[in-house]
mmCIF entry with sequence, helices, sheets and N, C-alpha, C, O atoms, coordinates in Angstrom:
data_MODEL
# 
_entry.id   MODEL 
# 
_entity.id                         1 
_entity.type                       polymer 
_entity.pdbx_number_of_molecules   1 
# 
_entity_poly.entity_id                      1 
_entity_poly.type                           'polypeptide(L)' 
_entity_poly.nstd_linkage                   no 
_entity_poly.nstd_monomer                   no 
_entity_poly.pdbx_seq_one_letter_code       
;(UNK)(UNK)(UNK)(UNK)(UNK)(UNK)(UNK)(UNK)(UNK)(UNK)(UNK)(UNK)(UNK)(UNK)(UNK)(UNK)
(UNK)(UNK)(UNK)(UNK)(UNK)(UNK)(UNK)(UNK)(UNK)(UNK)(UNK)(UNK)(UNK)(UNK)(UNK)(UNK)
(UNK)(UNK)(UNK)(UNK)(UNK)(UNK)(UNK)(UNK)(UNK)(UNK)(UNK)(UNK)(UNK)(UNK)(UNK)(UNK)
(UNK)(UNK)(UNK)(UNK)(UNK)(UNK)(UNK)
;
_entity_poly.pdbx_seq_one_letter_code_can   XXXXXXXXXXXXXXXXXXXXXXXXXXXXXXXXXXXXXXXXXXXXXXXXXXXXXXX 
_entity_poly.pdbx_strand_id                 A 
# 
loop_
_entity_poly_seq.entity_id 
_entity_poly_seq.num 
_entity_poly_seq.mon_id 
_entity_poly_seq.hetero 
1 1  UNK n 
1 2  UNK n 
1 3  UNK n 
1 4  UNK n 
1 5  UNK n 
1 6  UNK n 
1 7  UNK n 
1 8  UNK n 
1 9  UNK n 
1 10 UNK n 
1 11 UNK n 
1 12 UNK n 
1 13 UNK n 
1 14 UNK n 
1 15 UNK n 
1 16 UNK n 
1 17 UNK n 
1 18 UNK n 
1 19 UNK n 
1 20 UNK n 
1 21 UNK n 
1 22 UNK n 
1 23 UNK n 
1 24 UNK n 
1 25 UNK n 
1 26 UNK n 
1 27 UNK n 
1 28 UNK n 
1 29 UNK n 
1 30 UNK n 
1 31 UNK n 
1 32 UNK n 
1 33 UNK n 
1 34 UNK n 
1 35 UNK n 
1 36 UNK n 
1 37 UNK n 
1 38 UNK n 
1 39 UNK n 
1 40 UNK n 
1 41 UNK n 
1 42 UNK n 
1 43 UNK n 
1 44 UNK n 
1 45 UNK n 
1 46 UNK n 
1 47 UNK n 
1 48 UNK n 
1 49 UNK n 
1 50 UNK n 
1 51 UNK n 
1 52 UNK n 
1 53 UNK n 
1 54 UNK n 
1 55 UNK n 
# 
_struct_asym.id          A 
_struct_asym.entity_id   1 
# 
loop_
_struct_conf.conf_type_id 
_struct_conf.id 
_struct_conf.pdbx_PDB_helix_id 
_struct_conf.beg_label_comp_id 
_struct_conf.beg_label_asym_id 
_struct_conf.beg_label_seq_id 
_struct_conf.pdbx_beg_PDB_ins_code 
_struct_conf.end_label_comp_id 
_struct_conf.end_label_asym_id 
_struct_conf.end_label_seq_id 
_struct_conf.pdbx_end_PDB_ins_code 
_struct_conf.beg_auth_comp_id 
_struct_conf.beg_auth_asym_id 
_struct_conf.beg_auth_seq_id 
_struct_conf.end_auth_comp_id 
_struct_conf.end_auth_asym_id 
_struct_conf.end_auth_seq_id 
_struct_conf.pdbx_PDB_helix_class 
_struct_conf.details 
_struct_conf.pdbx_PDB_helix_length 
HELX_P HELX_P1 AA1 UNK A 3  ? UNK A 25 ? UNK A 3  UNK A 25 1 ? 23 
HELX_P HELX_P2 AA2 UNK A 32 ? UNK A 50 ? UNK A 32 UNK A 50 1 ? 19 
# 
_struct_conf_type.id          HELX_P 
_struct_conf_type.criteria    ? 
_struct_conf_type.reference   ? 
# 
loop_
_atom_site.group_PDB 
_atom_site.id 
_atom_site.type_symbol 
_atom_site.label_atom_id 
_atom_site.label_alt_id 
_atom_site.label_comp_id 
_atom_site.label_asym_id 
_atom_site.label_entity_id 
_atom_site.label_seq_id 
_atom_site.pdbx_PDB_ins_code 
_atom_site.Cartn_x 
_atom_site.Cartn_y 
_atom_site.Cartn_z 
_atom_site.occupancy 
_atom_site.B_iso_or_equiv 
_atom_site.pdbx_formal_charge 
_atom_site.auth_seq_id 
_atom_site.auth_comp_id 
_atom_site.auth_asym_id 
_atom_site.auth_atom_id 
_atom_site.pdbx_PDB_model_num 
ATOM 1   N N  . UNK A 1 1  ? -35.334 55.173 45.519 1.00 0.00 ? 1  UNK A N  1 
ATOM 2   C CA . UNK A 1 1  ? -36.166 54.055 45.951 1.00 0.00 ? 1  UNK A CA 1 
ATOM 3   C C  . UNK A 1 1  ? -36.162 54.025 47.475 1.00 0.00 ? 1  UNK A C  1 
ATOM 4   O O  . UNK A 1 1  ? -35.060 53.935 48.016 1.00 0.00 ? 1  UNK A O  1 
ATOM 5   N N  . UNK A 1 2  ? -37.037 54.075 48.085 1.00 0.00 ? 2  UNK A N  1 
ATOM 6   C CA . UNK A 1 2  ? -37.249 53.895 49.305 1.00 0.00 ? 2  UNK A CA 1 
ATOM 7   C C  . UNK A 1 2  ? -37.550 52.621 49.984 1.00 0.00 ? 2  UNK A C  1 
ATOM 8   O O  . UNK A 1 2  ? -38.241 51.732 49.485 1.00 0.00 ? 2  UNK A O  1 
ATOM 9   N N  . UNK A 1 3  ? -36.833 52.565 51.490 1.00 0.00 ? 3  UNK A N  1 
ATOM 10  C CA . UNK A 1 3  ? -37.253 51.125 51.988 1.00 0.00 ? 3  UNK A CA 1 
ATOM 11  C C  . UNK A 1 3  ? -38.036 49.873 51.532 1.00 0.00 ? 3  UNK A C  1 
ATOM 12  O O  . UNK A 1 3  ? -37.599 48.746 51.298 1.00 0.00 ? 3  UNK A O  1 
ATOM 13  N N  . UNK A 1 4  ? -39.222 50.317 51.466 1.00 0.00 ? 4  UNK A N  1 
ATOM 14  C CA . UNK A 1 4  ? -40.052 49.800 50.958 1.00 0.00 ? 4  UNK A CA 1 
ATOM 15  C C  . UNK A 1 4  ? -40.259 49.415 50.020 1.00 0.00 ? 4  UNK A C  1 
ATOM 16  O O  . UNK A 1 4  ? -40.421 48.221 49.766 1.00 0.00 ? 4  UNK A O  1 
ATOM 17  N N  . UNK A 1 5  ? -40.304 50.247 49.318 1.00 0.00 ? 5  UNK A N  1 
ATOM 18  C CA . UNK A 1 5  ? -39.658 49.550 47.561 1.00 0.00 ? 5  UNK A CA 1 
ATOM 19  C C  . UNK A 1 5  ? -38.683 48.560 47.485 1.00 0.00 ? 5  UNK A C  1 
ATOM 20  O O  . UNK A 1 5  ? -38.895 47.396 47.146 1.00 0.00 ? 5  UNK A O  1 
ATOM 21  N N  . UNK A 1 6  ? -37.409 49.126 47.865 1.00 0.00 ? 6  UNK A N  1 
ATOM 22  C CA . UNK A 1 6  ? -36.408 47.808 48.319 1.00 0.00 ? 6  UNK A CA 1 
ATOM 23  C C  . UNK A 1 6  ? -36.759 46.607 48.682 1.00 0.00 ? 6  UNK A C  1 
ATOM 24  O O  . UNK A 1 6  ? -36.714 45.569 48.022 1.00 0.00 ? 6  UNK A O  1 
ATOM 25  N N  . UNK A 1 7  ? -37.102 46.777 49.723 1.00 0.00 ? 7  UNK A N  1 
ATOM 26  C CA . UNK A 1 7  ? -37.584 45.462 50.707 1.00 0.00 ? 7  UNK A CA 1 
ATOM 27  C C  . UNK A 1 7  ? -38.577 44.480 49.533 1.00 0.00 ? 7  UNK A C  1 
ATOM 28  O O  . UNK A 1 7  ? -38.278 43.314 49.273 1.00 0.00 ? 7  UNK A O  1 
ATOM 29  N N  . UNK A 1 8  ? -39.784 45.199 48.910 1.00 0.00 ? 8  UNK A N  1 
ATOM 30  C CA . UNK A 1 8  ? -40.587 44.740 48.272 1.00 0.00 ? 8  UNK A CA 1 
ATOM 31  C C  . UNK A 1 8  ? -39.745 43.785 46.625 1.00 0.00 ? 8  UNK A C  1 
ATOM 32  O O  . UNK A 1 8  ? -39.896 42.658 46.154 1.00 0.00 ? 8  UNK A O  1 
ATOM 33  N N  . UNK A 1 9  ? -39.031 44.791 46.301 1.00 0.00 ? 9  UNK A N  1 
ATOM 34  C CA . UNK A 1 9  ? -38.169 44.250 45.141 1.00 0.00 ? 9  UNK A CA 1 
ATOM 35  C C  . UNK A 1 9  ? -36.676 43.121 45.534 1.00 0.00 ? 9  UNK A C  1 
ATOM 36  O O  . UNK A 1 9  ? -36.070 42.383 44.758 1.00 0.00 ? 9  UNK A O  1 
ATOM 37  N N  . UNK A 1 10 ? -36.446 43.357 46.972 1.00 0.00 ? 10 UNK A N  1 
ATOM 38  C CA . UNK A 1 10 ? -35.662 42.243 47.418 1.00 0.00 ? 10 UNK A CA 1 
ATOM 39  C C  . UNK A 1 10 ? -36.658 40.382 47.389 1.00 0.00 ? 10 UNK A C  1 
ATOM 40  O O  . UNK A 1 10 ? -36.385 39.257 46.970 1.00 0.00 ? 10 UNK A O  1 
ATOM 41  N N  . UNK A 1 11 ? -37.754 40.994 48.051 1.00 0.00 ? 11 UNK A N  1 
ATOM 42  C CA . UNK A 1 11 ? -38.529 39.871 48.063 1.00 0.00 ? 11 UNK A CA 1 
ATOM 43  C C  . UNK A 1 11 ? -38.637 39.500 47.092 1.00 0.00 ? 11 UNK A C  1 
ATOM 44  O O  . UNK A 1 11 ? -38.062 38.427 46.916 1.00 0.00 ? 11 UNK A O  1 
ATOM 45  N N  . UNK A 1 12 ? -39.350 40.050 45.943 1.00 0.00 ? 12 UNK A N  1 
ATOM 46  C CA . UNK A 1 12 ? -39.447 39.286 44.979 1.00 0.00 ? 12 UNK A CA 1 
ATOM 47  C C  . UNK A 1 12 ? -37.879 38.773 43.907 1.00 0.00 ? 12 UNK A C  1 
ATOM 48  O O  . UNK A 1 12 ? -37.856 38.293 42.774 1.00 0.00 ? 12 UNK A O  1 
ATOM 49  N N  . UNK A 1 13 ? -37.024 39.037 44.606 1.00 0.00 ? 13 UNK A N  1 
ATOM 50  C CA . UNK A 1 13 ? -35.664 38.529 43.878 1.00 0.00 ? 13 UNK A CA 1 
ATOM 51  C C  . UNK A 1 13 ? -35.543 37.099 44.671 1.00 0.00 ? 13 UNK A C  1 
ATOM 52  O O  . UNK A 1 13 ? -35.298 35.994 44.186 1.00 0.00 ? 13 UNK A O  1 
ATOM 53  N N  . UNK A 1 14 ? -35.769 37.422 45.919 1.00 0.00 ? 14 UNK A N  1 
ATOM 54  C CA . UNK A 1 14 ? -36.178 36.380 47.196 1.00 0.00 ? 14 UNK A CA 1 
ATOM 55  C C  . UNK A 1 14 ? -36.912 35.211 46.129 1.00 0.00 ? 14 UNK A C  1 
ATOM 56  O O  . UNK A 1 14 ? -36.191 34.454 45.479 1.00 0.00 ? 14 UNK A O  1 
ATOM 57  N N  . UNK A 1 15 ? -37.846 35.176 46.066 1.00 0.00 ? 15 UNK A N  1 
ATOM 58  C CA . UNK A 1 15 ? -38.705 33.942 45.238 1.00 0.00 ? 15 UNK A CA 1 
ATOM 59  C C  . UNK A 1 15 ? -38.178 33.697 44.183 1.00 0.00 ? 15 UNK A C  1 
ATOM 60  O O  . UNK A 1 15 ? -38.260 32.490 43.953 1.00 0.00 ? 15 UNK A O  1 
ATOM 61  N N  . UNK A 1 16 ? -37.623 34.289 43.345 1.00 0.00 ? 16 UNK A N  1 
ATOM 62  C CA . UNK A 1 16 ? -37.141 34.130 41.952 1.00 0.00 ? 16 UNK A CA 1 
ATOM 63  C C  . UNK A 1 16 ? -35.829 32.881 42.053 1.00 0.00 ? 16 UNK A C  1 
ATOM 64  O O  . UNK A 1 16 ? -35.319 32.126 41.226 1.00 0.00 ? 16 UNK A O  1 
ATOM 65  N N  . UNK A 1 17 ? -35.592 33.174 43.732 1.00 0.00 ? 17 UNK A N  1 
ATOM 66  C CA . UNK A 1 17 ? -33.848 32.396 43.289 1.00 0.00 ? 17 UNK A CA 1 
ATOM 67  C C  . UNK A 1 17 ? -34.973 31.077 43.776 1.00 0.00 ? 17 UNK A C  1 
ATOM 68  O O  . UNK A 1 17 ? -35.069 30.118 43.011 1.00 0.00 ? 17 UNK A O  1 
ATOM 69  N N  . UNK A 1 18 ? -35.877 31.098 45.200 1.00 0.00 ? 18 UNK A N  1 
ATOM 70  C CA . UNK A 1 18 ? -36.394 29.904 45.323 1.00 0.00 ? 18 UNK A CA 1 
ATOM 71  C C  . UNK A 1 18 ? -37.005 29.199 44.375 1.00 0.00 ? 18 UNK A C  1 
ATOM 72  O O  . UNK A 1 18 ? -37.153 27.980 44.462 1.00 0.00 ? 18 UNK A O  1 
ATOM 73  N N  . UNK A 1 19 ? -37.349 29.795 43.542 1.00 0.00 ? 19 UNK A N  1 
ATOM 74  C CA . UNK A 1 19 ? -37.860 29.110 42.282 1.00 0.00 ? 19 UNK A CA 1 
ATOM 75  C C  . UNK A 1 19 ? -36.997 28.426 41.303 1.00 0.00 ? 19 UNK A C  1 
ATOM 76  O O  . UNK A 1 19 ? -37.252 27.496 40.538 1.00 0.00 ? 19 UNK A O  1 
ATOM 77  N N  . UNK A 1 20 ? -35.731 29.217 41.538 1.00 0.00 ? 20 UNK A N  1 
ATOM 78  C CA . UNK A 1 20 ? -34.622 28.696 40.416 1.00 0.00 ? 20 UNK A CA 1 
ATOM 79  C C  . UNK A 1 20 ? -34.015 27.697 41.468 1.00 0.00 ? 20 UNK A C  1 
ATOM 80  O O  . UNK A 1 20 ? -33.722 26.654 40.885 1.00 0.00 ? 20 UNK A O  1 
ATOM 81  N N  . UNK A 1 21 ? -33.822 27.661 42.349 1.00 0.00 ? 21 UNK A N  1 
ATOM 82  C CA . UNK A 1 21 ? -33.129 26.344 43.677 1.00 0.00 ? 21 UNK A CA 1 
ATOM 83  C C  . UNK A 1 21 ? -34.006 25.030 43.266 1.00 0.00 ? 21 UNK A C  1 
ATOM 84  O O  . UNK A 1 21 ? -33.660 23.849 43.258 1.00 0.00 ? 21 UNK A O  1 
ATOM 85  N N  . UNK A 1 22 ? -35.223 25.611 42.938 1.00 0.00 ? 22 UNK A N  1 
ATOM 86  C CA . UNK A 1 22 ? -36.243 24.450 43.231 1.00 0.00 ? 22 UNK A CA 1 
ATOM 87  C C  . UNK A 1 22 ? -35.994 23.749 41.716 1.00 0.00 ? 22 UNK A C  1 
ATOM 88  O O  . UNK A 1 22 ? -35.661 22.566 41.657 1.00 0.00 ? 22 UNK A O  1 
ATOM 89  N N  . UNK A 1 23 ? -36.135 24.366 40.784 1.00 0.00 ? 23 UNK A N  1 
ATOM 90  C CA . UNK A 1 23 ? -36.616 23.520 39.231 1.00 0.00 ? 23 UNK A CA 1 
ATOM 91  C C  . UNK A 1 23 ? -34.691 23.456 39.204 1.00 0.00 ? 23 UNK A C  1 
ATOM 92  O O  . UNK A 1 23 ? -34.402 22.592 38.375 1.00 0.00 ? 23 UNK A O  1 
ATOM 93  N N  . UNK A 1 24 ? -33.400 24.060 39.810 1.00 0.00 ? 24 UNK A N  1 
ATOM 94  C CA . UNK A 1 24 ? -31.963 22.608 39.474 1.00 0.00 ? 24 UNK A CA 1 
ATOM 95  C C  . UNK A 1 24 ? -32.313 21.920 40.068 1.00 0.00 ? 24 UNK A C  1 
ATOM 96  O O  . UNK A 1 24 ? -32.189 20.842 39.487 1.00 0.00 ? 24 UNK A O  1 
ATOM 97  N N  . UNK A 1 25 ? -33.166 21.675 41.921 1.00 0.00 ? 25 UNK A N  1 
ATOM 98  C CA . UNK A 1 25 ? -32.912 20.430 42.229 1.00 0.00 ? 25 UNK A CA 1 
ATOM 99  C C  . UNK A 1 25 ? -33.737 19.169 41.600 1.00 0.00 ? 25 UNK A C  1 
ATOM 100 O O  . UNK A 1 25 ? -33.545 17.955 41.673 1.00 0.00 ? 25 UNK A O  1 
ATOM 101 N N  . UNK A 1 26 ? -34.931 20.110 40.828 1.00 0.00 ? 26 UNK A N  1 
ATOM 102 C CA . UNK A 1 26 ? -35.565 18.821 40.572 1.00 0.00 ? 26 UNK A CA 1 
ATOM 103 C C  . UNK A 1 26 ? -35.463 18.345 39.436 1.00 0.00 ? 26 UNK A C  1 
ATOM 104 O O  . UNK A 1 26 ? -36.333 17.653 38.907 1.00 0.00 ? 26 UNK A O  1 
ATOM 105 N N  . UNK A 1 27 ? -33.984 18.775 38.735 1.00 0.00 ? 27 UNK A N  1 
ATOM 106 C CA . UNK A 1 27 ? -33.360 18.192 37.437 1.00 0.00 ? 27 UNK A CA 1 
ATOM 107 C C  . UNK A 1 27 ? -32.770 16.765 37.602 1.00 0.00 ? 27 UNK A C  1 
ATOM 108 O O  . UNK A 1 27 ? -32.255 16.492 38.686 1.00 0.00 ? 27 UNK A O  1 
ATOM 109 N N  . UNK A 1 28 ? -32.797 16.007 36.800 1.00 0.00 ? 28 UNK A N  1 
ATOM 110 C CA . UNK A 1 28 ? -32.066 14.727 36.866 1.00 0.00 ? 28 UNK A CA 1 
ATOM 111 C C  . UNK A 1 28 ? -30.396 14.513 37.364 1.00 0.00 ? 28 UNK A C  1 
ATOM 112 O O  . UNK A 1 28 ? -30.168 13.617 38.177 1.00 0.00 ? 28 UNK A O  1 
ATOM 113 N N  . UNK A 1 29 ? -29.366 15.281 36.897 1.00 0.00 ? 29 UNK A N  1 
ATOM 114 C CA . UNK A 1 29 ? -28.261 15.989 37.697 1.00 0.00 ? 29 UNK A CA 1 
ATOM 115 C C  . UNK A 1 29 ? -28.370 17.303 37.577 1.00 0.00 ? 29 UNK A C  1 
ATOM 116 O O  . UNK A 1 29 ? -28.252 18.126 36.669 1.00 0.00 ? 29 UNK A O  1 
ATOM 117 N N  . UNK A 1 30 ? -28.563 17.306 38.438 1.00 0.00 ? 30 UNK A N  1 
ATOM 118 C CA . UNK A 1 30 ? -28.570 19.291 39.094 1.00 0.00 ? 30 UNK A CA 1 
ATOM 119 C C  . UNK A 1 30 ? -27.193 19.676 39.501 1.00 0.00 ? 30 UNK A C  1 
ATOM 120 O O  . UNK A 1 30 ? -26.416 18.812 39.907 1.00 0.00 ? 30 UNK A O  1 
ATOM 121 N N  . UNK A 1 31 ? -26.867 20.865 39.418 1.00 0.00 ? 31 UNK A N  1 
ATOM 122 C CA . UNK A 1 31 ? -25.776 21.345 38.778 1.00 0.00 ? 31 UNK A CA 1 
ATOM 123 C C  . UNK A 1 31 ? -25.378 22.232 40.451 1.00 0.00 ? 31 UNK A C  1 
ATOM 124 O O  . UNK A 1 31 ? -25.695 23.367 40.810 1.00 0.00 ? 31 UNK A O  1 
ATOM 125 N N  . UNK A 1 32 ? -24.598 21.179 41.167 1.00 0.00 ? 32 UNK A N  1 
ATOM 126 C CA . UNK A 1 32 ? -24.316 21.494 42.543 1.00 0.00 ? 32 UNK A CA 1 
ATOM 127 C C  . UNK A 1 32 ? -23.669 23.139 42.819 1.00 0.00 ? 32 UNK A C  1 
ATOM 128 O O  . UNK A 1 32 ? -23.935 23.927 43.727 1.00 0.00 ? 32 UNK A O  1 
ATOM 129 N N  . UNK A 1 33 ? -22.903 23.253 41.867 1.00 0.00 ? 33 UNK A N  1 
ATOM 130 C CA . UNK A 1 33 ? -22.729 24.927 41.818 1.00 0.00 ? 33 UNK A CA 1 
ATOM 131 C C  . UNK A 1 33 ? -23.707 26.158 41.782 1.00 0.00 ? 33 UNK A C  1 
ATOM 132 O O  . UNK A 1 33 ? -24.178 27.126 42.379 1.00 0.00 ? 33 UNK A O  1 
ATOM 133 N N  . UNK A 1 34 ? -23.671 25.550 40.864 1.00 0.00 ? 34 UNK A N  1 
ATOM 134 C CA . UNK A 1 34 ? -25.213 26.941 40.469 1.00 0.00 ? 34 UNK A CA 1 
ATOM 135 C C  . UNK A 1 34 ? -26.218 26.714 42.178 1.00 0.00 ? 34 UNK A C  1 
ATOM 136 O O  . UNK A 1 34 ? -26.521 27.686 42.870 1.00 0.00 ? 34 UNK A O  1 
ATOM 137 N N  . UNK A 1 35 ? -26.573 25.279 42.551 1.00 0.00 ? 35 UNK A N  1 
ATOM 138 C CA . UNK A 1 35 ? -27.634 25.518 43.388 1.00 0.00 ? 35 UNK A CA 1 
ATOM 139 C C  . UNK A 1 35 ? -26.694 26.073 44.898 1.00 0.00 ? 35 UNK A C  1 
ATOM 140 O O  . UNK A 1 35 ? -27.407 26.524 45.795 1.00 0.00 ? 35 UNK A O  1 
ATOM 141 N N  . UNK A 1 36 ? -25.676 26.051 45.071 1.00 0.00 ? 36 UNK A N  1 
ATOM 142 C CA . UNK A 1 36 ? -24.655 26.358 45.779 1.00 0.00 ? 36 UNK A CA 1 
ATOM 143 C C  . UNK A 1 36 ? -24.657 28.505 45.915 1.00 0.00 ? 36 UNK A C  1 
ATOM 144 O O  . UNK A 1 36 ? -24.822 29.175 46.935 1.00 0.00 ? 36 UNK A O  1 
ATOM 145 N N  . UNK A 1 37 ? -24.447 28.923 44.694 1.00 0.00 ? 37 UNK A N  1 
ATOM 146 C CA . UNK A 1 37 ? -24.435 30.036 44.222 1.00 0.00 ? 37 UNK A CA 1 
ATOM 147 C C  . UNK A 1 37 ? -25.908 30.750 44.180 1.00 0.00 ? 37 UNK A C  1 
ATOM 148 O O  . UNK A 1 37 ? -26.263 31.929 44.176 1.00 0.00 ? 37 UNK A O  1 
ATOM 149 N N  . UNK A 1 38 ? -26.548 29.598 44.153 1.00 0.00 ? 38 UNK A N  1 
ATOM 150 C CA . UNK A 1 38 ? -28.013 30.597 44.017 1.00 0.00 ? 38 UNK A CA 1 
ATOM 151 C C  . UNK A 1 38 ? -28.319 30.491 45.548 1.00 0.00 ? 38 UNK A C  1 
ATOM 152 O O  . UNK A 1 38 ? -28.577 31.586 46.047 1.00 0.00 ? 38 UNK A O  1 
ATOM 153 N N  . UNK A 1 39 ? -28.348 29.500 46.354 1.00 0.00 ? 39 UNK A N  1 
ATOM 154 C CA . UNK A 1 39 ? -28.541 29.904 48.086 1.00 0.00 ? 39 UNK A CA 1 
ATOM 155 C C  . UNK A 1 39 ? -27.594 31.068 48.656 1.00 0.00 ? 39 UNK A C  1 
ATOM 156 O O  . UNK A 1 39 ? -28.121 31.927 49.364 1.00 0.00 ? 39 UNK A O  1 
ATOM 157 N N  . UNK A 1 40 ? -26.209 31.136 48.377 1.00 0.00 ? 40 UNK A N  1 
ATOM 158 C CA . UNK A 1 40 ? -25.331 31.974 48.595 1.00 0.00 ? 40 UNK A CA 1 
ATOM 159 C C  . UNK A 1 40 ? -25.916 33.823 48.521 1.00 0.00 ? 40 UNK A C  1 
ATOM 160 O O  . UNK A 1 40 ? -26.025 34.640 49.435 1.00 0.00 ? 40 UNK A O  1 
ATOM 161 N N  . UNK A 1 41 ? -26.209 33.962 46.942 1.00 0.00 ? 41 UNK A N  1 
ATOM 162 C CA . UNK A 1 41 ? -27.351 35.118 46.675 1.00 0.00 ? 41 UNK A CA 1 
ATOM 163 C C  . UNK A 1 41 ? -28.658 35.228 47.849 1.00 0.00 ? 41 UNK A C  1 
ATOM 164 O O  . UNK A 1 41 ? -28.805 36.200 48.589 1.00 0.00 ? 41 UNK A O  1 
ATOM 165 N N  . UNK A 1 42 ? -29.371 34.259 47.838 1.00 0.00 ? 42 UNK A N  1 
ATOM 166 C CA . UNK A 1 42 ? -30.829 34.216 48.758 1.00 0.00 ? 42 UNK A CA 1 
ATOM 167 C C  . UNK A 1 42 ? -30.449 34.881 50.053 1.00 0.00 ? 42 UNK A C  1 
ATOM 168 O O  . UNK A 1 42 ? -30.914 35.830 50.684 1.00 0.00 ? 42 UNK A O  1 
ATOM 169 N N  . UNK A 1 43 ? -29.273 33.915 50.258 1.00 0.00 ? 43 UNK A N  1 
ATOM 170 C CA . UNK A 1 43 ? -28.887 34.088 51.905 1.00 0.00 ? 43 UNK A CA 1 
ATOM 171 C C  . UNK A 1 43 ? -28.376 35.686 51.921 1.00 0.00 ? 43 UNK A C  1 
ATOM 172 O O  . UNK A 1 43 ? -28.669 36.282 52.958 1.00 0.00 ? 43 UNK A O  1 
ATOM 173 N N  . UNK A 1 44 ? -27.649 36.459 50.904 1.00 0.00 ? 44 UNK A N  1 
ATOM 174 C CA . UNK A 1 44 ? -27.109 37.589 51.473 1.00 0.00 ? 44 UNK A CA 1 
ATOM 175 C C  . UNK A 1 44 ? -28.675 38.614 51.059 1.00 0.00 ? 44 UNK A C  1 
ATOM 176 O O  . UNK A 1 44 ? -29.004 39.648 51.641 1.00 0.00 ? 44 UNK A O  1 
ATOM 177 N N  . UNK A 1 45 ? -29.265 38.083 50.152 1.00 0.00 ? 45 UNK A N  1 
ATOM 178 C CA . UNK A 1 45 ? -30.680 38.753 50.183 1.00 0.00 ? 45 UNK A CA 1 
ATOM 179 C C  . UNK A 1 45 ? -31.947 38.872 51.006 1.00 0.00 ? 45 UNK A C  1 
ATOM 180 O O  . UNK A 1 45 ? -32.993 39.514 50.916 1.00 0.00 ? 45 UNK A O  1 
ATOM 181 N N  . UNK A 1 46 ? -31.508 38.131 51.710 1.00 0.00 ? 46 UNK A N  1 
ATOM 182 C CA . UNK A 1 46 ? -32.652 37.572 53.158 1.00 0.00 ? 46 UNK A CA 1 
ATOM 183 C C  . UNK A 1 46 ? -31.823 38.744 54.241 1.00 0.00 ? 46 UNK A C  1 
ATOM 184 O O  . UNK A 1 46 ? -32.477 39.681 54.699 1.00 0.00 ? 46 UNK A O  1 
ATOM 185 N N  . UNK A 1 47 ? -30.834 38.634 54.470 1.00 0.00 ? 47 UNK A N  1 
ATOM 186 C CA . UNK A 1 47 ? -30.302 39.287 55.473 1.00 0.00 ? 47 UNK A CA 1 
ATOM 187 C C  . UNK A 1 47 ? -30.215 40.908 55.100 1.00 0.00 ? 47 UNK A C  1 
ATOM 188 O O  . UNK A 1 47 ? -30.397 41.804 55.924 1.00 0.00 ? 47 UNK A O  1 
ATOM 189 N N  . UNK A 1 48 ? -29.929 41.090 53.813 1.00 0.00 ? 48 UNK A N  1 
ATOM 190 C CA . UNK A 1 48 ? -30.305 42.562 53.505 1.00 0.00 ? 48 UNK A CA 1 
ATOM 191 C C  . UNK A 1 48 ? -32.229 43.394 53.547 1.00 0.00 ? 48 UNK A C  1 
ATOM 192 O O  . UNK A 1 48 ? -32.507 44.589 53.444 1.00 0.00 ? 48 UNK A O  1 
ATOM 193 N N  . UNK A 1 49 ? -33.014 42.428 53.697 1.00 0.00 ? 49 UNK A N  1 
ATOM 194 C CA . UNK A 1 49 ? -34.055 42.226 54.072 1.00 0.00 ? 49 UNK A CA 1 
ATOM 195 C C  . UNK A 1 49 ? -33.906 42.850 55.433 1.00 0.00 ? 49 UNK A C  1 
ATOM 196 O O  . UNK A 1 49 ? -34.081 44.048 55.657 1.00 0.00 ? 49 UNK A O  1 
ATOM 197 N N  . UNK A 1 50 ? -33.466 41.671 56.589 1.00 0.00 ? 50 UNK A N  1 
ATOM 198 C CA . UNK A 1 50 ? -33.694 42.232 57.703 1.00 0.00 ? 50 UNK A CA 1 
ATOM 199 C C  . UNK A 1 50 ? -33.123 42.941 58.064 1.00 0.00 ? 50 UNK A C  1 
ATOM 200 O O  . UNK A 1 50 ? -33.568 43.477 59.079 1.00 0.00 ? 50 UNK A O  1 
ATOM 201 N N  . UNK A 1 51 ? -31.983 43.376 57.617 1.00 0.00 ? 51 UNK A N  1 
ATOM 202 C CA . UNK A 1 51 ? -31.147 44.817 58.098 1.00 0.00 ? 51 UNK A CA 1 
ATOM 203 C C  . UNK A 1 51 ? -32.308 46.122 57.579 1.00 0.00 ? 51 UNK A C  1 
ATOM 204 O O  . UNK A 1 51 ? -32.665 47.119 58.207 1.00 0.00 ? 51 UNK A O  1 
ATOM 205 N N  . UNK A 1 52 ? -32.696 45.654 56.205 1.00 0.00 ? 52 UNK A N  1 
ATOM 206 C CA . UNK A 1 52 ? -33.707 47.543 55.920 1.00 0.00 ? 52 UNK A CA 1 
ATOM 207 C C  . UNK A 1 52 ? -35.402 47.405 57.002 1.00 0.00 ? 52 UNK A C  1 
ATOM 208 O O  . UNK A 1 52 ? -36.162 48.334 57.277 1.00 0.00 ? 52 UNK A O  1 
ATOM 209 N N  . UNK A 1 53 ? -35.542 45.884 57.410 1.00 0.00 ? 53 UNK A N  1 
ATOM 210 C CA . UNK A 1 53 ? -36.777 45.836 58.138 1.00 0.00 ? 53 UNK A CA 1 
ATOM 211 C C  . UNK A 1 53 ? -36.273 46.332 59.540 1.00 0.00 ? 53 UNK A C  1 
ATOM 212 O O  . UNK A 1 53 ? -37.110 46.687 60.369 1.00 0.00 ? 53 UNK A O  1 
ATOM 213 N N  . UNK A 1 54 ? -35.052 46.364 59.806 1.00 0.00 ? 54 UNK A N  1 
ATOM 214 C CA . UNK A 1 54 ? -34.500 46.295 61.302 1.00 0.00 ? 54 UNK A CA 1 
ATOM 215 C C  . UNK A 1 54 ? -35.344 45.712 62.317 1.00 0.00 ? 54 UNK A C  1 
ATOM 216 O O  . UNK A 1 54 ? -36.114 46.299 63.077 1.00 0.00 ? 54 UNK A O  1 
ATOM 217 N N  . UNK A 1 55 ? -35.077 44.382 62.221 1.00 0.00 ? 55 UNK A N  1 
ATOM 218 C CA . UNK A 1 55 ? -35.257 43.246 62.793 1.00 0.00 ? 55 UNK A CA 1 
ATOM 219 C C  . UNK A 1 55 ? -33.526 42.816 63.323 1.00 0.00 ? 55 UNK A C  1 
ATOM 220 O O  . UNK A 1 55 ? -33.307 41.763 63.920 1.00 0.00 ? 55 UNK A O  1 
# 
């Protein structure tokens, strides 16, 4: 898999967690771990992003 591919399949893992951040918080009690654990993922996936964009 090349850069690009990567990058492209990071992104879309990228949206998948924002999507899952978004529908715990907008649960009645949302489950502070999980949304804890799923930014934790985003964040080391955002930055593996800009390390293969070298930015």
């Amino acid at each position: 898999m090349g850069h690009k591919d990567r990058i492209v399949s990071l992104e879309a893992r990228h949206h998948e967690l924002e999507e899952a951040i978004n529908a715990q918080t907008a649960r009645p009690h949302p489950n502070e771990d999980e949304i804890h654990s799923l930014k934790k993922e985003k964040l080391r996936i955002k930055d593996e992003i800009s390390t293969l964009s070298g930015v």
